[in-house]
C-alpha positions as CSV (number, residue, x, y, z in Angstrom):
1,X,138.7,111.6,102.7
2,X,136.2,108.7,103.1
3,X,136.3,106.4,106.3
4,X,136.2,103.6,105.0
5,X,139.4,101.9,103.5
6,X,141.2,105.4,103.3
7,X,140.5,105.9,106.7
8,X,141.8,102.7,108.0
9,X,145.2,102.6,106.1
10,X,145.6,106.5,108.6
11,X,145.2,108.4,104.5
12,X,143.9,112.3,105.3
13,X,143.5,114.6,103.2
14,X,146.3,117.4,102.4
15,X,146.8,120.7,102.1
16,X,145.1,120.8,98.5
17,X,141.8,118.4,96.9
18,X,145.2,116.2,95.3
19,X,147.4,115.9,97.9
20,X,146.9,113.0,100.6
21,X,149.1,112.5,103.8
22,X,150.3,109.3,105.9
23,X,152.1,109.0,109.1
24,X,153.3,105.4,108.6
25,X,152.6,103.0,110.7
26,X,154.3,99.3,112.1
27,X,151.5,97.4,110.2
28,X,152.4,99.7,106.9
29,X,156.1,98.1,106.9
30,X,157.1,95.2,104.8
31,X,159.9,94.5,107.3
32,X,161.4,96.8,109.7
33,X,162.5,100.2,108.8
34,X,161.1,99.6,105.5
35,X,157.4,101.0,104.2
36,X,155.5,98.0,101.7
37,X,155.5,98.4,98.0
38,X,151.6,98.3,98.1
39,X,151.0,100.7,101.1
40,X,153.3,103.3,98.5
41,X,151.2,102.3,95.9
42,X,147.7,102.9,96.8
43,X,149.0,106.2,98.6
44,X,149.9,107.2,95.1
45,X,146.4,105.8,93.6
46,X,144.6,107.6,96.1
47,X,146.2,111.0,95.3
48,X,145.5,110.1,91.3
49,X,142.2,109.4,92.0
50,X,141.7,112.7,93.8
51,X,143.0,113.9,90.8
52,X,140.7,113.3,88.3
53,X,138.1,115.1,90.5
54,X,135.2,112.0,89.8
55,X,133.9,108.9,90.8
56,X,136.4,106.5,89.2
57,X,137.7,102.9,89.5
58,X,141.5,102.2,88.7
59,X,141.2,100.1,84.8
60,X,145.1,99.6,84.9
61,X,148.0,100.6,86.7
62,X,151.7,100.9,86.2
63,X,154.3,101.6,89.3
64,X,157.8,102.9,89.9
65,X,159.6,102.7,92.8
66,X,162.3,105.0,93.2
67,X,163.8,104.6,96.2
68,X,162.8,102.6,99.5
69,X,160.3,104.2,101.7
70,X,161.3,104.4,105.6
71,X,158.4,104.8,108.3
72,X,157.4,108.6,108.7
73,X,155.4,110.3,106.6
74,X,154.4,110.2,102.9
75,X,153.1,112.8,101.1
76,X,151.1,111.8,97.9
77,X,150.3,113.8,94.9
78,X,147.5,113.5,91.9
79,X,148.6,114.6,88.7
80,X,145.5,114.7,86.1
81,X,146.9,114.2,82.4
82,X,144.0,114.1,80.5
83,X,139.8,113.0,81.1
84,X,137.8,111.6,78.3
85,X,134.5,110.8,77.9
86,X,134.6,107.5,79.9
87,X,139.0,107.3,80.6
88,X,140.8,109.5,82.7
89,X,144.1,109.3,83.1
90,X,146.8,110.3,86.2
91,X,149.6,110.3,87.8
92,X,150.1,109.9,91.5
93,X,153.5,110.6,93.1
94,X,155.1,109.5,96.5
95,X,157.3,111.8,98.8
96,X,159.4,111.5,101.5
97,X,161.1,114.5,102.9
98,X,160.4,116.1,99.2
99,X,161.8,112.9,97.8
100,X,160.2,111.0,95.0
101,X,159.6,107.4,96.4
102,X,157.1,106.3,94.2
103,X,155.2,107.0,91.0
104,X,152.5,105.2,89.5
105,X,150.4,106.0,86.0
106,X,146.7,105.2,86.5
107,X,143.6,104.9,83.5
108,X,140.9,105.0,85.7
109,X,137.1,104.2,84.3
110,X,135.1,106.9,85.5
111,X,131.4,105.7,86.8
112,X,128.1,107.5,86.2
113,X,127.4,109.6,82.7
């Protein structure tokens, strides 16, 4: 995981290359006991991004939210689906105590030839 904005929203990297963890944090809630729509999101971005294995940049993005997230920690998991030419698409996937919290569907524009 890179230090930069990952690092400072506390992402690490998981047990596999498309898994990313977070211990939540006060500043990650949206109110109290309850964990922000976008902090979900990008954890699930994140993963998809790891997914499709390249330098990429989200093109569009579609969430679900499942269930309301409560401070602990998130588990988030890329899904690739399919990689073109220029498009790759993925999935990223929230849990919570093996709970699915969140799910988005990425196209992401990959950089580079």
């Amino acid at each position: 995981m890179s230090i930069g904005f990952n690092g400072w929203m506390g992402f690490r990297a998981g047990e596999d290359e498309n898994t990313v963890l977070l211990d939540t944090r006060p500043e990650h809630d949206v109110m109290p006991g309850t964990v922000h729509f976008a902090v979900l999101t990008t954890l699930a971005e994140v993963a998809a991004s790891r997914a499709a294995a390249a330098s990429v940049v989200p093109s569009s993005l579609h969430v679900q939210l499942m269930r309301r997230a409560v401070p602990g920690r998130l588990v988030g998991k890329g899904i690739l689906l399919k990689r073109g030419k220029r498009l790759i698409s993925c999935e990223g996937e929230v849990y919570q105590n093996d709970r699915l919290v969140a799910k988005v569907s990425v196209q992401f524009a990959a950089l580079g030839p």
